[in-house]
C-alpha positions as CSV (number, residue, x, y, z in Angstrom):
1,X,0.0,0.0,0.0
2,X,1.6,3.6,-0.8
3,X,1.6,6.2,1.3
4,X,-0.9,8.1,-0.5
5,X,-3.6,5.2,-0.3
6,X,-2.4,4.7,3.5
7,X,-3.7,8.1,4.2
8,X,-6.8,8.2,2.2
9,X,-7.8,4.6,4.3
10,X,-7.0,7.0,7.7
11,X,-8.9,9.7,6.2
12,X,-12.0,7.1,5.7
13,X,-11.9,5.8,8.7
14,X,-11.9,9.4,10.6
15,X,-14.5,10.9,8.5
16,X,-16.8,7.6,9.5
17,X,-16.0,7.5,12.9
18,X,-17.3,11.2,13.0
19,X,-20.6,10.6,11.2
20,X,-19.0,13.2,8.4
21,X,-18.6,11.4,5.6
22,X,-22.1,12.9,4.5
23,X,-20.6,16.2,4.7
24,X,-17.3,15.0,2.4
25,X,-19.1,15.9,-1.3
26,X,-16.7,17.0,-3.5
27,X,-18.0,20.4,-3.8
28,X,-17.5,20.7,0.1
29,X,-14.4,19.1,0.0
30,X,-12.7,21.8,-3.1
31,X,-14.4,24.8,-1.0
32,X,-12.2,23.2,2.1
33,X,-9.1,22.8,0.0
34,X,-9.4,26.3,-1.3
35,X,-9.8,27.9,2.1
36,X,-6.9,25.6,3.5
37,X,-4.8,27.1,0.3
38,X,-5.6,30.3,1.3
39,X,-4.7,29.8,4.7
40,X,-1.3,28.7,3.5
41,X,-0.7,31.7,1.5
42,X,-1.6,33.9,4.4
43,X,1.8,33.3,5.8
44,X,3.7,34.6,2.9
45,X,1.5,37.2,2.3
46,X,3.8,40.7,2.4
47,X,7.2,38.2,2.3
48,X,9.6,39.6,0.1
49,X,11.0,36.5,-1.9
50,X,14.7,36.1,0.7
51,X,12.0,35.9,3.5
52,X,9.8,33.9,2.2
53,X,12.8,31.4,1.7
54,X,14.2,31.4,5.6
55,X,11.0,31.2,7.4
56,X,11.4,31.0,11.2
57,X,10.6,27.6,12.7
58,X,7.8,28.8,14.5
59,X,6.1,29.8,11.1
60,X,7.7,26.9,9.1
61,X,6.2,24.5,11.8
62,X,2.5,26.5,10.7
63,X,3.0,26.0,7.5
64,X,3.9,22.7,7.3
65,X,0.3,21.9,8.9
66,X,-1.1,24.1,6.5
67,X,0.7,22.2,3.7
68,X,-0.8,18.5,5.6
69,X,-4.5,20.4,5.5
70,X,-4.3,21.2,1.6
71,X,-2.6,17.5,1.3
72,X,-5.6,15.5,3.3
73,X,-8.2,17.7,1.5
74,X,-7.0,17.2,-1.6
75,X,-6.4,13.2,-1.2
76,X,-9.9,13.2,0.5
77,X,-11.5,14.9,-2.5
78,X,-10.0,12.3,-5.3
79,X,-11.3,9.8,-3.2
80,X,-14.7,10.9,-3.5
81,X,-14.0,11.1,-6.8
82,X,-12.1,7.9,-7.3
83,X,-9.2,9.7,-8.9
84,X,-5.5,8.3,-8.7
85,X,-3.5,11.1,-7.8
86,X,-0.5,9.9,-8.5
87,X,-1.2,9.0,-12.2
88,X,-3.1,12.2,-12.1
89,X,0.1,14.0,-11.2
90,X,2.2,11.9,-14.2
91,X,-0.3,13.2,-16.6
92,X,0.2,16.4,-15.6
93,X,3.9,16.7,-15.8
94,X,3.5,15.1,-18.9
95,X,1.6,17.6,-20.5
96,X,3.0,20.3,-18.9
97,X,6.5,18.7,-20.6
98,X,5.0,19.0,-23.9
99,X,4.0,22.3,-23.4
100,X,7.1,23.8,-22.2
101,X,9.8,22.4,-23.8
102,X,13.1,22.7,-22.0
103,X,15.2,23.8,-24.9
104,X,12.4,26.3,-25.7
105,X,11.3,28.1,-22.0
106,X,14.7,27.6,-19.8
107,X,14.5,30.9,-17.6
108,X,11.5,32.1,-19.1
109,X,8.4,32.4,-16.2
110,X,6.1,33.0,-18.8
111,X,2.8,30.9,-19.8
112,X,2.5,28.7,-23.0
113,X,0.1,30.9,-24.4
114,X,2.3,33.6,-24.4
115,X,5.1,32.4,-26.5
């Protein structure tokens, strides 16, 4: 079992033991991820880019938790769904390989669309 399906079987187990798993509909569960996101980003918000690199422990050990929340959402939600993450996230880089070629965007931020 991966780690990944290890924590989606703990995630079923405390939404049932908490009568919530009626509450865990994907459109609940996005809403959730966004605000956990968003909560996230509030620690960086007003870092300058050096700061935001060489976070204090105290805030590095909030937003690590932070990270966990988006993490467990996010697994939680593509199990409702029934989506593998992992091939998911293949795909993805995948794509995203064909769409910025190396040779073509090295040290350019910009997006595909813009080339």
């Amino acid at each position: 079992m991966s780690d990944v399906e290890r924590i989606r079987e703990e995630l079923r187990r405390f939404a049932a033991e908490r009568d919530w798993d009626r509450f865990h509909t994907p459109k609940n569960l996005a809403a959730a991820l966004s605000v956990e996101a968003a909560e996230l980003l509030e620690h960086f918000q007003w870092l300058t880019a050096e700061e935001s690199a060489n976070l204090s422990e105290v805030t590095l050990s909030k937003v690590r938790l932070e990270m966990a929340d988006v993490l467990l959402y996010l697994i939680r939600l593509a199990d409702k769904l029934n989506v593998d993450l992992m091939s998911a996230a293949t795909e993805e880089i995948r794509i995203n390989a064909a769409k910025y070629p190396a040779d073509q965007v090295r040290g350019d931020a910009r997006k595909y669309s813009e080339y």
